[in-house]
SENU-533124 format. One record per residue (C-alpha): residue in three letters; x, y, z. Coordinates in steps of 0.2 Angstrom, whole numbers, plus 5000, padded with zeros to 4 digits. Layout:
REM SENU-533124
AlaXYZ...
REM end
This chain:
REM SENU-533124
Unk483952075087Unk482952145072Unk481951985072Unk480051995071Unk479351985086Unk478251845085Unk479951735084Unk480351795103Unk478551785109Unk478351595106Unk480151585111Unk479851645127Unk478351505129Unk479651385125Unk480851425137Unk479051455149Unk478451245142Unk480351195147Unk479951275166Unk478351175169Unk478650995167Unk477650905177Unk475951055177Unk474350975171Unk472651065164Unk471150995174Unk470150995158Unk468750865152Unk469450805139Unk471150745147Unk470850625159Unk472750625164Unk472750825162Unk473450925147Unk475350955148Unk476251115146Unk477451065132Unk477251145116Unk477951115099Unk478451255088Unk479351325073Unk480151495067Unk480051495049Unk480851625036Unk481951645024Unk483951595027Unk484751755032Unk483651925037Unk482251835047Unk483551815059Unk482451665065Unk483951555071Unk484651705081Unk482851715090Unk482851525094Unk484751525100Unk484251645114Unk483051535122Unk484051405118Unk485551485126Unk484451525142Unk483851355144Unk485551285144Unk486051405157Unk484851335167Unk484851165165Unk486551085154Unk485650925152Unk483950975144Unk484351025127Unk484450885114Unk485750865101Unk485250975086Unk485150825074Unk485150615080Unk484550495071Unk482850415077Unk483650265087Unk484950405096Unk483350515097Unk482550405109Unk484050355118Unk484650545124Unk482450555127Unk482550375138Unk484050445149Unk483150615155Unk481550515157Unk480250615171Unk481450785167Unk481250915155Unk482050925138Unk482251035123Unk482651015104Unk483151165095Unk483451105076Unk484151225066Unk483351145049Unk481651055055Unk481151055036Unk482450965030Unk481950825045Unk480150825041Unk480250815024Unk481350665025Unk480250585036Unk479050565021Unk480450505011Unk481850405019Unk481350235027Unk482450265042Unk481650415046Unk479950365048Unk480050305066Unk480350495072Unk478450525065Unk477750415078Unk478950445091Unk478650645092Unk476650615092Unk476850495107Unk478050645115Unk476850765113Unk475550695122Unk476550655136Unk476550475132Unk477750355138Unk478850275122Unk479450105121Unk480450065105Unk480849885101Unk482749865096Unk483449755083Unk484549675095Unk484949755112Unk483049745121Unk482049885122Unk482150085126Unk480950165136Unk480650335136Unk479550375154Unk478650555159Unk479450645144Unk479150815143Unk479850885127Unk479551055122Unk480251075101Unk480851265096Unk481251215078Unk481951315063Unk481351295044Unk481351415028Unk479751365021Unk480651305003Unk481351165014Unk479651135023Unk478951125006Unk479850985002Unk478850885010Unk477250925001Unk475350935004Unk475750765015Unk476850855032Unk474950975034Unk473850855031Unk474750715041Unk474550725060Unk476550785063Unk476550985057Unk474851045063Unk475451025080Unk476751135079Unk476351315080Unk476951375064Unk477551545065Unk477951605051Unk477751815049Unk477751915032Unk478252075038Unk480052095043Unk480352265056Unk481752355047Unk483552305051Unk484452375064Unk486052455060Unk487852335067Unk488052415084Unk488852355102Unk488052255114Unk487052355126Unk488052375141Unk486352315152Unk486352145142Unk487052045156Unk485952095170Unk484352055159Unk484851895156Unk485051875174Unk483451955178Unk482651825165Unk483551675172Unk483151745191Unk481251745184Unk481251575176Unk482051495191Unk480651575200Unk479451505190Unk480151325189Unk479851305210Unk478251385208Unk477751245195Unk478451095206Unk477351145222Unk475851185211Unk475551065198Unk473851065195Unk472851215184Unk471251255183Unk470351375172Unk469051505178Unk467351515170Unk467551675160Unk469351575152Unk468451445149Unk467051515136Unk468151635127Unk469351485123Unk467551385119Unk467151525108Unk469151575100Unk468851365096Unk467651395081Unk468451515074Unk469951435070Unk469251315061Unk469551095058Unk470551125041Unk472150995042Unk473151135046Unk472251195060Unk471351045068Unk472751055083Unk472851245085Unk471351215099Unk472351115112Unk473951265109Unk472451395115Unk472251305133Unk474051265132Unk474651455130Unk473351525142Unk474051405155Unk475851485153Unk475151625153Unk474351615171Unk476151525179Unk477251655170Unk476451785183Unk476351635199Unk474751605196Unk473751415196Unk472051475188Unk471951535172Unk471051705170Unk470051795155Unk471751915154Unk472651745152Unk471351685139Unk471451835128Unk473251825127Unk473151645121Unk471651695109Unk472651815099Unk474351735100Unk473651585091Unk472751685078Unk474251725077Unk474951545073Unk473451525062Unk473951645049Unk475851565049Unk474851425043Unk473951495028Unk475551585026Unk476551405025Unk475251315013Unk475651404996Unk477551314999Unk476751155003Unk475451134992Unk476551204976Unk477351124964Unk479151074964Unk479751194950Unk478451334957Unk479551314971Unk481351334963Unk480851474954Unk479851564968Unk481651544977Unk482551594962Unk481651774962Unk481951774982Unk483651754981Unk483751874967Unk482552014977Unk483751994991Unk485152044982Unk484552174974Unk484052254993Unk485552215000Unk486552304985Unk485352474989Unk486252624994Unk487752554989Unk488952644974
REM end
């Protein structure tokens, strides 16, 4: 696909997150270890980023491994937590294919609000109770949910100023790239598709057992201080405040993905500028969520028009 490459690169640690349920950090600060999960989404605009294409690979992939992880792509919060309580200890995956539009109605529909909480709980690898009306409780034990979400920013932005400076958005890795490689021209599938899906599948199995027998990683002393040092750099602006735990996160993946339980510097620098890169989508995101409504219409309004117009060049 013609997408940009940042969409299949924290794709790939998706479908890397959904492998290692169960591996914790040995890190200081989490005294019950640091997960592997991450939360992510692919933002763009509808049609050329070729965003959704990007997540229903991984998506696909997953699936082919295990027919239970993936979620529904939309549930209300109550069947949210049901489908989580049912694949309690195992690892699940949520691909929605318009995020924004859940975010933003977390800020303004009343039934919505519970999925706020229960994601921020989910991501820490906490287990969930939720209280029924009538009908006792659900519980939601040694969740592992990895998130691989789609937005355009218009939609994110209609959540406002509130989804960054809340506690939800900035612990999703917004990618979000400006530039767009050129489109490809229509042509036939390769005729080697098959067997590289099978080679990733192979891989990913691979890396599942590995994971399982070694559960515990542990940094090297050399990680350790470039991640130290890559923290100040990224700042404490509501945006960014998260973006550090993603750093030990991704350098963990980055170690498993080659079998290995000790994160390296080679594993650190990797992390390091893959969040940088996440950092930008975020400064690239807050012009749509700080704007105003009608600054937002009309900004679309001259998107939709540009689009056109490229898609009409060459033509008679």
């Amino acid at each position: 696909t013609d997408a940009a490459l940042e969409y299949h690169e924290v794709s790939a640690l998706i479908g890397l997150s959904t492998a290692t349920a169960g591996v914790r950090g040995r890190l200081a600060p989490f005294p019950g270890g640091l997960p592997t999960n991450l939360f992510a989404i692919l933002v763009g605009t509808t049609t050329r980023s070729r965003k959704s294409t990007a997540q229903k690979i991984m998506a696909d992939m997953v699936k082919s491994l295990n027919p239970f992880t993936p979620l529904a792509d939309r549930e209300t919060p109550e069947a949210f937590i049901q489908s989580l309580a049912a694949r309690s200890g195992f690892s699940t995956l949520w691909t929605p294919d318009e995020l924004g539009i859940s975010i933003a109605e977390i800020y303004t529909r009343d039934y919505m609000a519970t999925l706020e909480g229960l994601l921020l709980q989910l991501y820490s690898g906490s287990n969930y109770t939720y209280q029924r009306a009538s009908g006792g409780p659900i519980s939601v034990s040694n969740p592992h949910l990895s998130v691989l979400g789609a937005a355009t920013p218009e939609s994110l932005g209609r959540a406002g100023a509130t989804a960054l400076d809340s506690g939800l958005l900035p612990r999703f890795a917004i990618v979000f790239p400006t530039h767009i490689p050129p489109a490809k021209p229509v042509a036939e599938m390769p005729e080697d598709v098959e067997s590289l899906q099978v080679d990733l599948r192979t891989r990913l199995k691979e890396i599942t057992t590995y994971a399982a027998a070694n559960p515990n990683v542990s940094f090297s002393r050399e990680a350790l201080a470039r991640l130290n040092e890559q923290e100040s750099l990224l700042g404490l602006s509501s945006g960014t405040a998260r973006l550090p735990v993603m750093l030990y996160k991704v350098a963990m993946l980055s170690a498993i993905s080659d079998l290995r339980s000790k994160v390296n510097l080679e594993d650190a620098e990797a992390a390091c500028a893959t969040v940088s890169r996440w950092a930008q989508g975020v400064d690239n995101l807050r012009p749509f969520l700080y704007a105003r409504k009608t600054d937002r219409e009309f900004e679309a309004e001259v998107q939709r028009a540009y689009d056109t117009l490229q898609g009409m060049s060459g033509r008679s």
